[in-house]
C-alpha angles and dihedrals in degrees: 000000000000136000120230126208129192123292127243099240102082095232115154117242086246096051101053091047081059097039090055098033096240132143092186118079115284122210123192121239095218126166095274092086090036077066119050099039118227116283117269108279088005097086097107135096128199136206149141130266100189099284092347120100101218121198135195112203115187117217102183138254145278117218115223130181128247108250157154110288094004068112119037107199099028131069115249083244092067091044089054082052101052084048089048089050091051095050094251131122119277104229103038119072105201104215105205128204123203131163128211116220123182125189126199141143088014094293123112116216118178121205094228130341106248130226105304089223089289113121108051136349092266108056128072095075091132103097103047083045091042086049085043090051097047096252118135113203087215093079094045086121102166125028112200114197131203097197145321097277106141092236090051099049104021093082081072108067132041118262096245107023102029089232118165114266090200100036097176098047131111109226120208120203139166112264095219090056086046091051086042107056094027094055106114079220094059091094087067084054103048136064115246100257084064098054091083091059093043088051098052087042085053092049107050110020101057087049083051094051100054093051084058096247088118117066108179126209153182137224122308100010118143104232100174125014105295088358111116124173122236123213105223100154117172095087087059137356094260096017100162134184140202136244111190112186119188122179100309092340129102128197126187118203093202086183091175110343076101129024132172099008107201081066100027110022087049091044112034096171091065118103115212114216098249091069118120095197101011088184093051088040084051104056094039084057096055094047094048098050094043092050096048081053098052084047095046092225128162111242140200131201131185106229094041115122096266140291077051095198135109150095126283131235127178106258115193100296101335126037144252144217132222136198121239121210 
């Protein structure tokens, strides 16, 4: 459900087959299609993982400017260039929001909840794009988060009441982003613009969990058949990832090791602001890509221009993705 045009990086068609170890045809995610956002209830992409039907809904963005701090260790004038590299324009940054959704064995289980159309205009596209797909929310029966971020949770409470979107569902958390935001202490930890989120966190989750609705977890626990989580803590505290195996296929949900990746896949040393240890994001970043590399596994990540799928290759000194089809 998306088209794909050639990417800026002149790269041949062969090459890149050998770069990224395919024998199937590869197809280049460039800035054209950060660009033009996907059609109104097209904004959806299907494939296989082994047995496992693998979705990508798209839920909108949010435009932020370039500016001083947005990342932390480069000038604002290397950032314009990495925009103007990618074809995109120098002084808007397009934050991107796509949610994973896998199927199997009857059961739906998303990978984060999206925003909830809570964050911008221009954002809460999931569920006309979910219904357009052929996903039922209905059936979303497990939520696995990969940390408290508000574009990441707020797609499971109602904007008012706080009431669950996915009633029925089991959420899985890590236990050290739980103990993080839901320490009475974390104010003291936090700059102002983030209490909001730590209030509304404080107000709905504990009450959830003791309901049972919130498992927590730690590194390397197998929370549906062939899912595992992966600690990758720097974005966040807890910020954890996902590893899916199906038969002889392997599948990455990078959530946020990596986000935009014309700034932060090309350029894997750079800390975005909304790091909460940019050092320790950094590293995990690097371990995670180049492991999903040395496994040649298909990845999603939730801030990548959609579809946000893919497979990595090392790329000069950064990486890129590329589109399977």
């Amino acid at each position: 459900m998306y088209e794909v045009t050639r990417r800026d990086l002149v790269l041949s068609a062969a090459a890149a087959a050998m770069a990224f170890g395919l024998t199937r045809h590869v197809a280049f995610i460039d800035a054209a299609l950060a660009q033009k956002a996907p059609e109104p209830g097209k904004g959806f992409k299907h494939f296989k993982v082994g047995n496992i039907q693998m979705t990508m809904v798209y839920d909108g963005l949010q435009d932020r400017p370039n500016e001083a701090g947005f990342v932390r260790n480069a000038a604002v004038a290397d950032v314009k260039e990495a925009l103007k590299a990618a074809g995109l324009p120098e002084d808007n940054i397009p934050n991107l929001f796509t949610v994973p959704v896998a199927r199997m064995s009857g059961h739906t289980i998303l990978f984060d909840a999206g925003t909830g159309g809570q964050i911008g205009p221009k954002t809460g596209l999931m569920a006309e794009n979910m219904k357009s797909a052929g996903i039922d929310p209905a059936t979303v029966s497990l939520v696995l988060l990969s940390h408290f971020h508000p574009d990441h949770i707020f797609g499971l409470m109602a904007k008012d009441t706080n009431a669950p979107i996915y009633p029925d569902a089991q959420i899985i958390a890590s236990e050290i982003e739980y103990k993080f935001w839901t320490d009475p202490a974390v104010f003291s930890k936090l700059p102002q613009p983030r209490h909001a989120l730590a209030q509304r966190i404080q107000a709905v989750f504990p009450g959830w969990k003791d309901k049972g609705r919130i498992k927590l977890v730690g590194d390397n626990v197998e929370v549906a058949p062939g899912i595992r989580s992966i600690f990758a803590p720097g974005h966040t505290p807890g910020h954890t990832a996902w590893h899916i195996s199906s038969g002889s296929d392997q599948f990455f949900v990078l959530a946020d090791t990596v986000t935009f990746n014309p700034l932060f896949l090309r350029n894997p040393g750079w800390q975005a602001a909304y790091d909460t240890d940019g050092p320790l994001a950094e590293a995990n970043r690097r371990k995670l890509i180049e492991r999903t590399i040395a496994e040649k596994a298909m990845v999603a990540s939730y801030h990548f221009i959609f579809p946000a799928a893919g497979m990595l290759a090392k790329d000069g000194a950064g990486y890129a993705i590329s589109a399977t089809a």
